[in-house]
C-alpha positions as CSV (number, residue, x, y, z in Angstrom):
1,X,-49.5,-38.4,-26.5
2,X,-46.1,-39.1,-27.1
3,X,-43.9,-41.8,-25.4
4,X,-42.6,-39.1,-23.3
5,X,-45.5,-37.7,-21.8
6,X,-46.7,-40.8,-20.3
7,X,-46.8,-40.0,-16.6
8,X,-44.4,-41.9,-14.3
9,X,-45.7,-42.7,-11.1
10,X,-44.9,-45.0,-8.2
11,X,-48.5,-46.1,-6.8
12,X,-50.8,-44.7,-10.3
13,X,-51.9,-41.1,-9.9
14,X,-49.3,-40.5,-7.2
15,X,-45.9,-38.7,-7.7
16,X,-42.5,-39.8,-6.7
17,X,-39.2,-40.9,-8.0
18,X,-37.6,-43.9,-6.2
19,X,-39.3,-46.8,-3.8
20,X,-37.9,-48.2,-0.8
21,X,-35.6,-51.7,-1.6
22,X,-38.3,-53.7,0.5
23,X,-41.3,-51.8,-0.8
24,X,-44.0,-53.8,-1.5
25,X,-47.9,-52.5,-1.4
26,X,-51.1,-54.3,-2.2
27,X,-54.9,-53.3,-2.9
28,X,-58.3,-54.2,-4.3
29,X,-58.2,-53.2,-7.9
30,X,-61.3,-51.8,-7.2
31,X,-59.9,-48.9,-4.9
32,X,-58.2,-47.2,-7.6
33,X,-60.4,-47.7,-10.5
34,X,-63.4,-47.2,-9.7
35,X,-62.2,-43.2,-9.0
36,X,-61.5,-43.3,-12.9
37,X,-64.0,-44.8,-14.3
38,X,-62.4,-48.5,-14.2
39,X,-59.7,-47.5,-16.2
40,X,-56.0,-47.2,-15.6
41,X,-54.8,-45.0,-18.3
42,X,-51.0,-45.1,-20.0
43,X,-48.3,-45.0,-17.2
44,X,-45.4,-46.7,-16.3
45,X,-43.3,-47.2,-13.2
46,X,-39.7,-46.8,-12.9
47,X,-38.8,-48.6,-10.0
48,X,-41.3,-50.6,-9.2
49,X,-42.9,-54.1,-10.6
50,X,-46.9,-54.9,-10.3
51,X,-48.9,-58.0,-10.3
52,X,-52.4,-58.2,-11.0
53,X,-54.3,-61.2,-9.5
54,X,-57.9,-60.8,-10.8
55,X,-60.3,-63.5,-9.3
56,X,-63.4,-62.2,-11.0
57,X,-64.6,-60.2,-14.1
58,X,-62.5,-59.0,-17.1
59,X,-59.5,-56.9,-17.7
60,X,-58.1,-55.6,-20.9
61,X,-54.4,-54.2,-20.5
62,X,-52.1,-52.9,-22.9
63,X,-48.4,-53.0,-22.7
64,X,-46.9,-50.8,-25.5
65,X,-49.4,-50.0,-27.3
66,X,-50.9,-53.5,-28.2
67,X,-54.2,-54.9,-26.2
68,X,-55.5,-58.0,-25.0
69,X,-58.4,-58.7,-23.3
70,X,-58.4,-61.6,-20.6
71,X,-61.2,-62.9,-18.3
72,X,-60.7,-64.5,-14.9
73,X,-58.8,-66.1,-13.1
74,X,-55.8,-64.0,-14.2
75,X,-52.2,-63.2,-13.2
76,X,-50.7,-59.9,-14.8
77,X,-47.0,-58.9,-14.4
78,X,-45.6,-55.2,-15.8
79,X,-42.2,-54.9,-15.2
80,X,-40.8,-51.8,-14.3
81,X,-40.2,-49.0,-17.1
82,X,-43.2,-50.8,-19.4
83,X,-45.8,-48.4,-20.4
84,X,-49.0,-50.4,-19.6
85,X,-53.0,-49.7,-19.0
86,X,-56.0,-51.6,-18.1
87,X,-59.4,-51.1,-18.4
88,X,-61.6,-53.6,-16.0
89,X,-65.0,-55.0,-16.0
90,X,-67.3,-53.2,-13.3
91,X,-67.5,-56.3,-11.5
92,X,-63.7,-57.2,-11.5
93,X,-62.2,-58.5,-7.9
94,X,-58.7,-58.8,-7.4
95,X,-55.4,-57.2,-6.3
96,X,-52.9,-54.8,-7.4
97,X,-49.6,-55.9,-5.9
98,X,-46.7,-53.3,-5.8
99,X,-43.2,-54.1,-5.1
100,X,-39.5,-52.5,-5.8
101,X,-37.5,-53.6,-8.6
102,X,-34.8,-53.9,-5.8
103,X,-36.6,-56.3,-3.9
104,X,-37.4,-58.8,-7.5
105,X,-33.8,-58.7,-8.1
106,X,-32.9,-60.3,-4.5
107,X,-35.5,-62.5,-5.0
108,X,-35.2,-64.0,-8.8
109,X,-30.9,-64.0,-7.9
110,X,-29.8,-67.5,-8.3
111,X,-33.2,-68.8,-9.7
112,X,-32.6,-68.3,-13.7
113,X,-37.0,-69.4,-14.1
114,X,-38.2,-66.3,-11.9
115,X,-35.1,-63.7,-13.5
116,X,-36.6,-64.8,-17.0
117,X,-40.4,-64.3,-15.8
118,X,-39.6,-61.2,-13.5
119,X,-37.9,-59.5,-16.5
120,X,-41.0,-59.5,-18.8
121,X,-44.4,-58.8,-19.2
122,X,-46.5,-61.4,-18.6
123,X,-50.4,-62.3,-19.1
124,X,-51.3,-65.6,-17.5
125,X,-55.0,-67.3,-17.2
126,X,-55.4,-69.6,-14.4
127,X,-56.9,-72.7,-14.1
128,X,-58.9,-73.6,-11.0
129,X,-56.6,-75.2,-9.4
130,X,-53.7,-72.4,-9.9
131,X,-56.0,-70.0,-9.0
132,X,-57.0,-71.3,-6.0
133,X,-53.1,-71.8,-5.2
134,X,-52.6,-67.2,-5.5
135,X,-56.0,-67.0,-3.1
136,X,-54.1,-67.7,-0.1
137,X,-51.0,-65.7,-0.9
138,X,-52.7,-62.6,-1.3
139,X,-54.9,-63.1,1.6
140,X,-51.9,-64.0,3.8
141,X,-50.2,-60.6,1.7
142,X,-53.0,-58.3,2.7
143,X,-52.8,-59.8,6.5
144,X,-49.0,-59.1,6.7
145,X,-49.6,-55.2,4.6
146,X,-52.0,-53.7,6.8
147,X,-50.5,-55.3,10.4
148,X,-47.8,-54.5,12.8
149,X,-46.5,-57.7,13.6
150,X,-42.7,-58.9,13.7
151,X,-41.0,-59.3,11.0
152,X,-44.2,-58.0,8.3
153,X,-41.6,-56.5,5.9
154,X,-40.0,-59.9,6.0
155,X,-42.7,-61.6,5.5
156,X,-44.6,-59.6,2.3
157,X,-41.0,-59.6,0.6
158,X,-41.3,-63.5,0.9
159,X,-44.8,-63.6,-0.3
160,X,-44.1,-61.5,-3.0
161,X,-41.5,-64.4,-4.3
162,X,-43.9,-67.2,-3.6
163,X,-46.4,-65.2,-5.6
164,X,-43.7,-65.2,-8.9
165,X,-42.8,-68.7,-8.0
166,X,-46.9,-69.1,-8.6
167,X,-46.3,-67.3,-11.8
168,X,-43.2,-68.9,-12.7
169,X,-44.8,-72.6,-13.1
170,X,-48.6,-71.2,-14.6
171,X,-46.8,-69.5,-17.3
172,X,-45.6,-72.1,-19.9
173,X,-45.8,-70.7,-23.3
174,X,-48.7,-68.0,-23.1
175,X,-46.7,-65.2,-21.7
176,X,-46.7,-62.3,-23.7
177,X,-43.9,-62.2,-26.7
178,X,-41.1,-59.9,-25.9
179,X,-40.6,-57.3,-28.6
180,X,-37.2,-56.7,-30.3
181,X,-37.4,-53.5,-28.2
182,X,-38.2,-54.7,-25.1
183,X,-35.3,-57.0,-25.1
184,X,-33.0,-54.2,-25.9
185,X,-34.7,-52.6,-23.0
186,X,-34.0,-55.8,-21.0
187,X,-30.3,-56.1,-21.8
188,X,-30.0,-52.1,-21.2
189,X,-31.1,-52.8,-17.7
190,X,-29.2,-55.6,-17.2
191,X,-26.1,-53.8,-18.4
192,X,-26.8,-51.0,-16.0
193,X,-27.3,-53.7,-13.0
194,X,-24.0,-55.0,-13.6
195,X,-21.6,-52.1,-14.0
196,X,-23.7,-48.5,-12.3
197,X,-21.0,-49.0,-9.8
198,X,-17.9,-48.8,-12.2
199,X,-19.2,-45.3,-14.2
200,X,-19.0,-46.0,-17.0
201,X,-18.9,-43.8,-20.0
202,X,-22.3,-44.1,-22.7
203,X,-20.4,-45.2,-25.1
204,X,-19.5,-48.1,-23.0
205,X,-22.9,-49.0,-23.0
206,X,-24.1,-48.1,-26.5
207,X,-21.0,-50.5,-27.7
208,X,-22.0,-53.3,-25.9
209,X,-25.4,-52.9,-27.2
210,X,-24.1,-52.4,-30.8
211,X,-25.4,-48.8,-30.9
212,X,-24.0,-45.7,-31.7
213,X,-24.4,-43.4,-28.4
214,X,-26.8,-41.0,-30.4
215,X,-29.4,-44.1,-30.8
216,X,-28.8,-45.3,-27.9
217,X,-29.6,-42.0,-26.1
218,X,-32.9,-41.8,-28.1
219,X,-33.5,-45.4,-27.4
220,X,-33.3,-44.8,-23.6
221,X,-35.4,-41.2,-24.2
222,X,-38.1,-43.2,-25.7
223,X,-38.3,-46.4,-23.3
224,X,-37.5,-44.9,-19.7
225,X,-38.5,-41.4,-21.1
226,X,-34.8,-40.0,-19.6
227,X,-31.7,-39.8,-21.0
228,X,-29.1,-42.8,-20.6
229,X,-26.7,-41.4,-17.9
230,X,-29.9,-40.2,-15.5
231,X,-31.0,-44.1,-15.8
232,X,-27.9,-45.1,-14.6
233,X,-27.8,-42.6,-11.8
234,X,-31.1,-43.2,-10.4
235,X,-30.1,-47.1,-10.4
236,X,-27.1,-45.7,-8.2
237,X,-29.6,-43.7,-5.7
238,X,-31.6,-46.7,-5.9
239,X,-28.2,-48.7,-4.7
240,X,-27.6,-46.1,-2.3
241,X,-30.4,-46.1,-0.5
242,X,-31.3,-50.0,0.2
243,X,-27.4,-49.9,1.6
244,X,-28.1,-46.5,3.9
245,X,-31.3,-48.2,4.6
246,X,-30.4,-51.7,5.5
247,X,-26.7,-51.7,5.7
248,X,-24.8,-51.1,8.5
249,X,-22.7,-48.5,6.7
250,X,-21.1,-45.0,7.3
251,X,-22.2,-42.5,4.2
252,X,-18.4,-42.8,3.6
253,X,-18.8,-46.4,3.4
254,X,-21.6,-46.3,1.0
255,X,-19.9,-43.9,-1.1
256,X,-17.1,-46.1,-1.5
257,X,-18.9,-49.3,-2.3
258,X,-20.2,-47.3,-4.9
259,X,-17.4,-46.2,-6.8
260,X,-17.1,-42.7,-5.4
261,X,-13.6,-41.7,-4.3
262,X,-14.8,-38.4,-2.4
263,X,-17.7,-38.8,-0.5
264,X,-18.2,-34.9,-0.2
265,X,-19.0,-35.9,-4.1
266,X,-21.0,-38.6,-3.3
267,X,-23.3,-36.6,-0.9
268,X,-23.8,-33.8,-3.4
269,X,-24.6,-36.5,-5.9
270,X,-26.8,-37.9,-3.4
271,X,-28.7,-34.3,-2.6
272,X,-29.0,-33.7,-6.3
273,X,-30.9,-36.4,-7.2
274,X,-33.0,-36.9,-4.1
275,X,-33.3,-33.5,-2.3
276,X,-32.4,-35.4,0.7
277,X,-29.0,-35.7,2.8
278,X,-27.5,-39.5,3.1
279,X,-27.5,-38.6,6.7
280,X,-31.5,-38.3,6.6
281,X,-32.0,-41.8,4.8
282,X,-30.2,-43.7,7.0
């Protein structure tokens, strides 16, 4: 299998393109594996972040191509666009937390120890005593996921951060090395973050990465598994629909807060990429 023919999903197994700002989804690792066989095979997300908080039994996950094994008590973060895999012991108990990228970046703005955390991948054993601080935040989690009381979204976006906080202080030094790759990646994305709105060209972006715009559009190919220009236009959908969303904004407004000058353009964009009017988002 090539890099390119690793599947992209949003929840594994299920299809999809782009996640809700405020997304966030949790289950029993067992719910999923055990359908196949206790292991999660090669797949990454685009747009969404997972942790894995694993209470009992064993995991082995691979992020790139290279594998670790880990017993519990655990904490695993992918970030989105990392190709990743597990394979769990039969007797494994934990949780599977999804959430939007969207949602990580509110969260880590401001706090430079969860932006440096939430950006990488991350392979944490617990000791008793920070385990038994994650029990209760993924308890509360599940409580607030599969209710209908006020303010739930609220609430599981905010668990979510107190559940990286968690992360932020357990990790120290045994995180998982980035690779020279994955901080290109990481600086790729951050480059995108900061100027989708101002379309810019791909050579802009291959310069300030000191690439030519032929490497950098084989870079991107084999990372995100899509060439550099569709990256930066699903981060602009992504954009566009957290503001139609949760923004009290006119598709005219959105499209102009987004650096479209014509917003007869922007809802063609808009269509294009989505198969769905701005109109019907909001």
């Amino acid at each position: 299998m090539t890099i390119a023919d690793v599947p992209h999903f949003q929840l594994y197994g299920e299809g999809g393109s782009f996640a809700d700002p405020g997304f966030v989804h949790i289950e029993t690792i067992e719910s999923r594996s055990r359908l196949t066989g206790w292991e999660i095979g090669a797949h990454r997300h685009d747009t969404l972040d997972q942790l894995l908080v694993i209470a009992a039994g064993a995991v082995a996950v691979t992020f790139e191509g290279v594998k670790r094994s880990f017993d519990a008590p655990v904490v695993i973060h992918v970030p989105a666009g990392m190709i990743h895999g597990f394979l769990f012991d039969e007797d494994v108990d934990g949780a599977v937390i999804t959430f939007s990228t969207d949602l990580r970046a509110l969260l880590a703005a401001g706090q430079s120890g969860l932006a440096i955390v939430a950006d990488r991948p991350v392979a944490q054993c617990l000791t008793r005593a920070q385990a038994e601080r994650f029990g209760p935040l993924v308890g509360e989690l599940y409580r607030e996921c599969s209710g209908h009381d006020l303010g739930r979204i609220t609430a599981a976006g905010w668990l979510v951060g107190l559940l990286l906080v968690q992360l932020t202080r357990a990790v120290r030094d045994s995180a998982l090395p980035l690779s020279g790759n994955d901080d290109r990646a990481r600086r790729f994305r951050t480059l995108v973050d900061d100027h989708f709105r101002d379309h810019r060209t791909i050579a802009f972006y291959a310069a300030s990465l000191g690439m030519t715009e032929r490497s950098l559009t084989r870079f991107v190919r084999a990372h995100f598994g899509c060439a550099p220009m569709h990256y930066i236009h699903r981060r602009l959908v992504l954009e566009a629909r957290r503001l139609l969303i949760y923004g009290n904004h006119t598709v005219a407004g959105v499209a102009e807060q987004l650096g479209f000058a014509d917003p007869s353009y922007f809802s063609r964009f808009y269509y294009r990429m989505t198969q769905e009017r701005p109109s019907a988002t909001r």
